[in-house]
N, C-alpha and C positions, 0 to 999 in steps of 0.2 A: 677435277672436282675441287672445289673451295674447299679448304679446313673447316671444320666442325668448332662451334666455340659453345663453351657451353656455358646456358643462363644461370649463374651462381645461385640464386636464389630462388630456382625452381628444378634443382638440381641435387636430390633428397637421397639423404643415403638410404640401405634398404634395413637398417639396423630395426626391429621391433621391440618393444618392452611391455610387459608383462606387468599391468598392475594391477593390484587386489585390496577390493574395500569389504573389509569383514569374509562372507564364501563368497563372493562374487568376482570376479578375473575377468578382465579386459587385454587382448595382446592386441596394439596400437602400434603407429610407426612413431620411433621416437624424433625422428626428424623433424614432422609437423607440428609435434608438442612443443620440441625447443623452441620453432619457428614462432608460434603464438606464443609462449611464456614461459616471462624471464624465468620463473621459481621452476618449471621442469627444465628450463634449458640449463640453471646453475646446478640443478640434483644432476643430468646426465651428465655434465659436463665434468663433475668433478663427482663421479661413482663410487662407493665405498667399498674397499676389498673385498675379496672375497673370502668367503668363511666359512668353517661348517655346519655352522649355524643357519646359513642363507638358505633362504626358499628356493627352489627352481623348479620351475613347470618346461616341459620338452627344452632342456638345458638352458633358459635363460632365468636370468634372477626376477624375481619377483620382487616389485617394489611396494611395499603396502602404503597406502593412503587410509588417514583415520579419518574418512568420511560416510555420509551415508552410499551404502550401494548403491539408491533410488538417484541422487544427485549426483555420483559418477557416472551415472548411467547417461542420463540426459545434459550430463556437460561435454562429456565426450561426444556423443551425437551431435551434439553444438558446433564442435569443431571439424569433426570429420565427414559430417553430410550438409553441404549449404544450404539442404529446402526441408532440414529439421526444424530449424528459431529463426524462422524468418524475420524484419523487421516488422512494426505495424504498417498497416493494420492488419496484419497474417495473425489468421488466430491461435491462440497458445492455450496452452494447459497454465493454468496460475501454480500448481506447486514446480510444476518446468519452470515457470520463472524465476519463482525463490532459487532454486535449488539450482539454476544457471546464473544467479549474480551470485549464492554465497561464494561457489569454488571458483567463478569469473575476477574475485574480488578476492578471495583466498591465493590464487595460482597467478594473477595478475596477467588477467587476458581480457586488457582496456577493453576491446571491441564489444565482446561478448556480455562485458559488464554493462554497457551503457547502451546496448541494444535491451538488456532486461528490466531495466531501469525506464527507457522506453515504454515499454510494456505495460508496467506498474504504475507508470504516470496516470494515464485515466481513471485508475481504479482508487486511487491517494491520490487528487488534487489538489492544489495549494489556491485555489480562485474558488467564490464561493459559485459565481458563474457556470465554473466546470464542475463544480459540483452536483448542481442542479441537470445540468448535461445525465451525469453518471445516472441522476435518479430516473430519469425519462427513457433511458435504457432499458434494452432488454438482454444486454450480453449479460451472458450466465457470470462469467467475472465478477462480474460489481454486488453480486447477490452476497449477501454478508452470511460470512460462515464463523462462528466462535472459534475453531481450530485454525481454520485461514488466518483470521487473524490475529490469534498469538503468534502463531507460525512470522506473518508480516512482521511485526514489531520486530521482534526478535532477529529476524534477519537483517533490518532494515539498521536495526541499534547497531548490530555487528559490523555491518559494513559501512557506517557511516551515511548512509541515506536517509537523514532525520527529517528531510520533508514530504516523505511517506509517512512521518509517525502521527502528525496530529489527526486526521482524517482515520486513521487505522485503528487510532485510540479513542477515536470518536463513535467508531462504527463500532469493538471491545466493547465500550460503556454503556449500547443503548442496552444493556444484556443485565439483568438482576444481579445483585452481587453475590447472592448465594450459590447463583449458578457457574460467577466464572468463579470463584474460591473452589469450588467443588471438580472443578474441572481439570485433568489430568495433566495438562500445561502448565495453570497453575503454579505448582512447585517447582516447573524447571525454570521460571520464569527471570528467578533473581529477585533478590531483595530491591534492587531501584527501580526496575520495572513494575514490582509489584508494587511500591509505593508512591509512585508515578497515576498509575492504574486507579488505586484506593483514593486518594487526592482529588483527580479528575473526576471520575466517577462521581465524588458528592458536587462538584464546582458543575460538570454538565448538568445536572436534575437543579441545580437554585437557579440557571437561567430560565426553565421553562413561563413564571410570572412575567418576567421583560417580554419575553419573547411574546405571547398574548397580553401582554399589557394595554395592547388596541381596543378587547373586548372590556376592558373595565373603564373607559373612559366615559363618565356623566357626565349629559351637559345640559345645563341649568335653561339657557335660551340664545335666544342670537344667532349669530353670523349665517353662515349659505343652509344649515341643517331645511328639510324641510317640515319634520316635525320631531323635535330632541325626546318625547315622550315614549314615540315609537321605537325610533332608534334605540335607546338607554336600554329597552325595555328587549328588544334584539339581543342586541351583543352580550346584553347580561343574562340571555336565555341561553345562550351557546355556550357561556363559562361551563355550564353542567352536562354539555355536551357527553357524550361516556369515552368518545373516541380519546377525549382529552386525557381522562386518566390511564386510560389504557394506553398510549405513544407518552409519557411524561418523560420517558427516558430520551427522545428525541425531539429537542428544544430547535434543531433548524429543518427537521421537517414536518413536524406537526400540524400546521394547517398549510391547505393548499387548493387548487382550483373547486373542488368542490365544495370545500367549505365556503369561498367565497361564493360562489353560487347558491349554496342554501341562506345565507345572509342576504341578498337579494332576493329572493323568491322570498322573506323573513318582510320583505318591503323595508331593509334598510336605506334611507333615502342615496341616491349618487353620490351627495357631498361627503356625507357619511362613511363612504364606502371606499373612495377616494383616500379622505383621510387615513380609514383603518389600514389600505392596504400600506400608505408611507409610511404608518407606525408599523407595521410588521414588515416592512421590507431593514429598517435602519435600523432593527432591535435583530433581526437577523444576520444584518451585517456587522454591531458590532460582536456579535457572537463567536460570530468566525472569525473577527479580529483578534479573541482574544483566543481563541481554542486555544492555540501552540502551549501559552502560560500554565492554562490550566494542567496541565501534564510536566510542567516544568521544560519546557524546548523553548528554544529561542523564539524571540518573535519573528511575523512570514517575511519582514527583509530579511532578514539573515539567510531564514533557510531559501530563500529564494537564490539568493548568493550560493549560498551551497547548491543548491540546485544548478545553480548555469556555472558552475566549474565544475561539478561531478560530470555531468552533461558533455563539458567539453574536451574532457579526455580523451586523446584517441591512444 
């Protein structure tokens, strides 16, 4: 019979460890934790005496972690069951993803960071293209929730993933400002965040005039129009629109295939209409050009750089 050789790195001791975030206890093998990350491979590797002080549950130590239960919970499932956080397009729970890149990004378990990063890319685009993508959507995901997204920000601030932030502070802002001040996030938020927040919030609501700048254009006579009286008389009827003041907070989506369609049924001429939609597509684009500014992030080269080195972590 041939000697047995054994595969070193599938070759797991049966040592277990005991860890505990707030009452909540998990007993893991610690083999595969060091296996995936460096920061439990350095804690087990170099253990701290014993005391008697030290916790132990059925005689092993207890190692506490000052995290949320909820996010030890489903980081661990991350790692020790492969058809828990599958890559995309497998669907996720979005607080599963925060809460598997904070400790992925915290305990430095590349894969798992940049598989949730994955994840969160559709939902915080950096194209306004894919932007528009996300809105034609029906994944529950992209449905804007005020707690999501402080929760976002804030996760995203923490680990360095600032090309989630402008889309996420975008979706934050379309929200009254009474209501996020009043909201219970709010105060954990941090002074730079919050005034990050405060800043945007007025700089998103002064683009809404560009952004419909299409509908205020008069035109006296001339070129392809087929009749400017009509027209004028159109586009300056939909400024009063109601839907208008009610989305103000939402300067790159505010109008859109319907609206365009009651402007034609309105008998705005073709040329007209033409026109309007290049003035609303290039007042939309520089908008999103400028998002990142408004919140104070870099502009989209940068975080796009960021973006494809975060990315290529393994």
């Amino acid at each position: 019979m041939a000697s047995l050789q054994k595969a070193e790195e599938l070759w797991f001791s049966p040592d277990v460890v005991i860890l505990r975030a707030d009452t909540r206890i998990f007993r893991v093998f610690a083999a595969i934790l060091k296996a995936q990350s460096s920061v439990f491979a350095d804690m087990f590797t170099f253990p701290q005496p014993p005391s008697a002080e030290m916790e132990s549950i059925d005689g092993f130590p207890v190692v506490e972690l000052h995290d949320k239960p909820e996010d030890v919970e489903v980081f661990l499932k991350a790692i020790f069951d492969s058809s828990f956080f599958m890559p995309p397009p497998a669907e996720i729970e979005y607080d599963h993803a925060l809460g598997i890149l904070r400790l992925a990004h915290k305990y430095d378990v590349p894969y798992l960071r940049r598989r949730a990063l994955d994840h969160l890319g559709p939902i915080f685009p950096t194209h306004l293209t894919r932007y528009d993508d996300r809105k034609s959507s029906d994944w529950p995901l992209t449905a804007v929730n005020i707690d999501r997204r402080f929760a976002a920000i804030r996760t995203a601030t923490e680990v360095g993933a600032l090309w989630l932030l402008p889309v996420a502070y975008y979706d934050l802002c379309r929200q009254d400002m009474q209501r996020l001040i009043s909201n219970e996030s709010w105060k954990d938020f941090g002074e730079d965040l919050q005034r990050a927040c405060l800043i945007g919030h007025s700089a998103q609501r002064q683009h809404l005039l560009k952004i419909l700048g299409f509908l205020y254009v008069v035109k006296q006579s001339g070129g392809s129009c087929r009749d400017w009286t009509v027209c004028n008389t159109v586009r300056l009827t939909a400024v009063s629109t109601p839907v208008l003041s009610a989305h103000s907070a939402y300067p790159v989506d505010i109008w859109g295939g319907q609206n365009w369609l009651t402007l034609k049924e309105a008998e705005l001429c073709n040329s007209c209409l033409a026109e309007s939609k290049a003035l609303h597509a290039a007042a939309r684009q520089e908008f999103w050009d400028q998002l990142p500014q408004m919140f104070g992030l870099p502009g989209w080269a940068e975080l796009e750089e960021m973006k494809r080195v975060g990315l290529s972590v393994r």
